[in-house]
C-alpha positions in Angstrom: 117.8 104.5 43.4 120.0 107.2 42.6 119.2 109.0 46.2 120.1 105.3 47.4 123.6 105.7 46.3 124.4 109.4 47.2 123.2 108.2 50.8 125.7 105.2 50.7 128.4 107.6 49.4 128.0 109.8 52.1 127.7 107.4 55.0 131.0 105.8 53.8 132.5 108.8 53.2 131.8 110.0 56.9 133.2 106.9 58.1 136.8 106.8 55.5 137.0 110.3 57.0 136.3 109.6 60.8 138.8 106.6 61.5 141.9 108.7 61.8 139.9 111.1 64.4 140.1 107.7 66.6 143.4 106.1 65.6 146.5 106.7 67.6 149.4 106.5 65.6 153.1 106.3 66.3 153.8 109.2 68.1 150.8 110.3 69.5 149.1 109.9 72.6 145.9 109.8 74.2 145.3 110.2 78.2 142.8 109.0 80.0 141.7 109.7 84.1 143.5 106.8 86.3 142.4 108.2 89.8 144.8 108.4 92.4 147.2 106.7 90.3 147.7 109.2 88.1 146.5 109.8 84.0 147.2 106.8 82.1 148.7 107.7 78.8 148.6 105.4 75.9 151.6 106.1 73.8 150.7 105.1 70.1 155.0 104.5 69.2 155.1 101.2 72.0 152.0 100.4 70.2 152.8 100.4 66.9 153.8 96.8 66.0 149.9 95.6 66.9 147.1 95.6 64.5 144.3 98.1 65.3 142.3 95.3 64.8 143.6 92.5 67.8 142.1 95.3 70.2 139.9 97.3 68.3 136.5 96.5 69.0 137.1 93.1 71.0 138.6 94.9 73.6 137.9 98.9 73.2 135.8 100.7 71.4 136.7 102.7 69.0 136.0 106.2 70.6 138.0 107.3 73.7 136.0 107.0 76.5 133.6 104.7 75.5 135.4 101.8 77.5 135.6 101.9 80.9 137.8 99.8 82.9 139.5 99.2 86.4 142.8 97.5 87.5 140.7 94.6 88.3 139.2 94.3 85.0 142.7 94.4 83.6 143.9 92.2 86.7 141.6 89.4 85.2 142.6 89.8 81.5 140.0 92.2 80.4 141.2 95.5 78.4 144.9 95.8 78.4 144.8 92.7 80.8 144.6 91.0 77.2 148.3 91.5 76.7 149.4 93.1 79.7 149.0 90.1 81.4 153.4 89.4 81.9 153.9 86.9 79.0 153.1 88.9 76.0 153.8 92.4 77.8 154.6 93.6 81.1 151.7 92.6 83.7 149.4 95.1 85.4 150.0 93.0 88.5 153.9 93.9 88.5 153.9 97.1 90.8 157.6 97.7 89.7 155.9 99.0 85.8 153.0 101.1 87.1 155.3 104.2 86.0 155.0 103.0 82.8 151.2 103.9 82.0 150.4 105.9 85.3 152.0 109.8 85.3 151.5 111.9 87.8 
C-alpha cells in the first residue's frame, strides 16, 4: 500500500510539474513551420483572455507538435478554424490578416 501512494505522489508530481513546460503564457510565444507562408507564431498575450481549457485537448494537444493541421482544416473550422472562423476572431479565410500569424 504504501509503495501505492509514493507511485501516485510521483506521477502527480510529474504532471503538477510538466504543465507549465506546455503552457504559453502572456508574453510568450511558440512557432511552428507554416511552409511557404512563413512560421506561424502563436503569441500567448492575444491569447490570454481564453481558458486553456476551450482549446486544450478538444482542439490541440497539449504538447507542441502533436497537432497537425492545414489551412484547410482551419478553413473548415478545425484547430484555430474553431475561433478563427470571422465572428469570434479574425477568419483564416480573410487574406487581408495572414500577416497576423504567418512571419516571414
Amino acid at each position: 500500500m504504501h509503495k501505492l501512494i509514493v507511485a501516485a505522489l510521483a506521477i502527480m508530481v510529474f504532471f503538477v510539474s510538466a504543465v507549465p513546460v506546455f503552457a504559453v503564457s502572456a508574453g510568450k510565444t511558440v512557432e511552428f513551420s507554416g511552409k511557404g507562408a512563413g512560421k506561424v507564431v502563436f503569441d500567448g498575450k492575444a491569447h490570454a483572455k481564453a481558458k486553456c481549457n476551450e482549446c486544450h485537448p478538444a482542439l490541440f494537444k497539449m504538447k507542441k507538435g502533436a497537432t497537425t493541421m492545414t489551412m484547410k482544416d482551419m478553413e473548415a473550422g478545425k484547430g484555430c478554424g474553431a475561433c478563427h472562423n470571422g465572428a469570434k476572431a479574425f477568419g483564416v479565410k480573410d487574406t487581408s490578416s495572414c500577416g497576423k500569424c504567418h512571419k516571414k
